[in-house]
Structures are given as C-alpha cells and as structure tokens.
C-alpha positions in Angstrom: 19.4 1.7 -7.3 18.4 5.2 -7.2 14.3 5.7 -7.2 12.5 8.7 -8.5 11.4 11.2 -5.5 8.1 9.5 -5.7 8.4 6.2 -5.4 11.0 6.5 -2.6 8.3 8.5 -0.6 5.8 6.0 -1.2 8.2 3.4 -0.1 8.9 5.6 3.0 5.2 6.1 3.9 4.2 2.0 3.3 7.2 1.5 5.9 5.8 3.7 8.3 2.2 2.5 7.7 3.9 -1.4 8.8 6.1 -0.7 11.6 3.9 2.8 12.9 0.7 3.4 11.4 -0.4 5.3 14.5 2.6 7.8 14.0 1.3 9.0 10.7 -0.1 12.5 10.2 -1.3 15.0 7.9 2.3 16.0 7.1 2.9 12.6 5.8 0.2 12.7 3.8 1.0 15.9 2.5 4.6 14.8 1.3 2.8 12.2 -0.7 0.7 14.7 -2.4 3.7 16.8 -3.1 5.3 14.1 -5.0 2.6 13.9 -7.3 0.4 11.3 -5.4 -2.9 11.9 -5.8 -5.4 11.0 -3.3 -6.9 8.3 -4.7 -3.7 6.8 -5.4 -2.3 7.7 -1.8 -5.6 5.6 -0.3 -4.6 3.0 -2.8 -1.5 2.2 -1.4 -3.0 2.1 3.0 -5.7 -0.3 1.4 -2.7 -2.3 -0.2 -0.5 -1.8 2.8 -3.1 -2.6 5.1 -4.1 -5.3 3.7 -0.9 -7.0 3.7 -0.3 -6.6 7.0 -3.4 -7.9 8.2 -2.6 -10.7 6.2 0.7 -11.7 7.0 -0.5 -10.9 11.0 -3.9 -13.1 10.6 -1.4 -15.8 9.3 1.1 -15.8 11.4 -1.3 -15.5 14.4 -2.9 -18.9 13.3 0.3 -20.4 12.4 -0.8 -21.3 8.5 1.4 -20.1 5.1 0.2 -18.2 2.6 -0.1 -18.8 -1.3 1.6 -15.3 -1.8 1.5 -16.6 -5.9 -2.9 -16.7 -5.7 -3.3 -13.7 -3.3 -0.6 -11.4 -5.4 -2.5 -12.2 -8.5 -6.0 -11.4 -6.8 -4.9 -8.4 -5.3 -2.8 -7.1 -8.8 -6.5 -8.1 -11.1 -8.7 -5.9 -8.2 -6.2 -3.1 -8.1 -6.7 -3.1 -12.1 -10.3 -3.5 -11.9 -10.4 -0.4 -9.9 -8.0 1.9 -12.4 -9.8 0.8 -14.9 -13.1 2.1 -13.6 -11.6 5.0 -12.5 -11.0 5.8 -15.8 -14.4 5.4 -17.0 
C-alpha cells in the first residue's frame, strides 16, 4: 500500500521516536515540516508517540494488560478536544 510522502515520513519519525528518540535532530524535524507538518501537528504526534510508549513500558514493567479499547478512545476524544480548540 503505497502512502502519501507525508504520512510515510510521519510513520518514519514515530518509529524513530520508539526505538531512538535520543537520535532525533533538527533535521528530522525539518523533513516533517517539509512534508507539510506543521508544528503543532509535528508535537502532536511526540505527545501521542510518547505517550504510548510510556504506556506500553509502565505496563509491561508492572506486568498488568492494558484496555487498548478505553485508552484508544480517551486518547482519539483529547486529541479532538484539542483540534477543535485549535480551531477556535
């Protein structure tokens, strides 16, 4: 399934903010703008990362499983909440 040039280097950067965060730079950044990211958007999608991989890494350090149905839904209606004000 081919992805449009944006969403591919989204997918690229949310990969390297799991397996490297400390690797990113300004340049990767930068690619994200020049796909059309904006920077709101681009901090949008570390808070999301980040947040699933602290998580999945809280849950898995404490040996419990996660309702992924409740905490999708939770994230998805704050992620709205936010555009929506943003649009305001």
């Amino acid at each position: 399934m081919d992805l449009p040039e944006n969403e591919q280097a989204m997918l690229e950067y949310v990969e390297k903010i799991t397996l490297t965060a400390t690797s990113i730079t300004e340049d990767d950044v930068d690619r994200m703008r020049s796909v059309g990211w904006s920077d709101r958007e681009i901090l949008d999608i570390v808070l999301v990362s980040a947040y699933y991989c602290f998580r999945c890494r809280t849950a898995d350090s404490l040996g419990v499983e996660l309702d992924e149905g409740r905490v999708d839904e939770e994230l998805m209606g704050e992620i709205e909440r936010r555009r929506l004000t943003d649009i305001r």
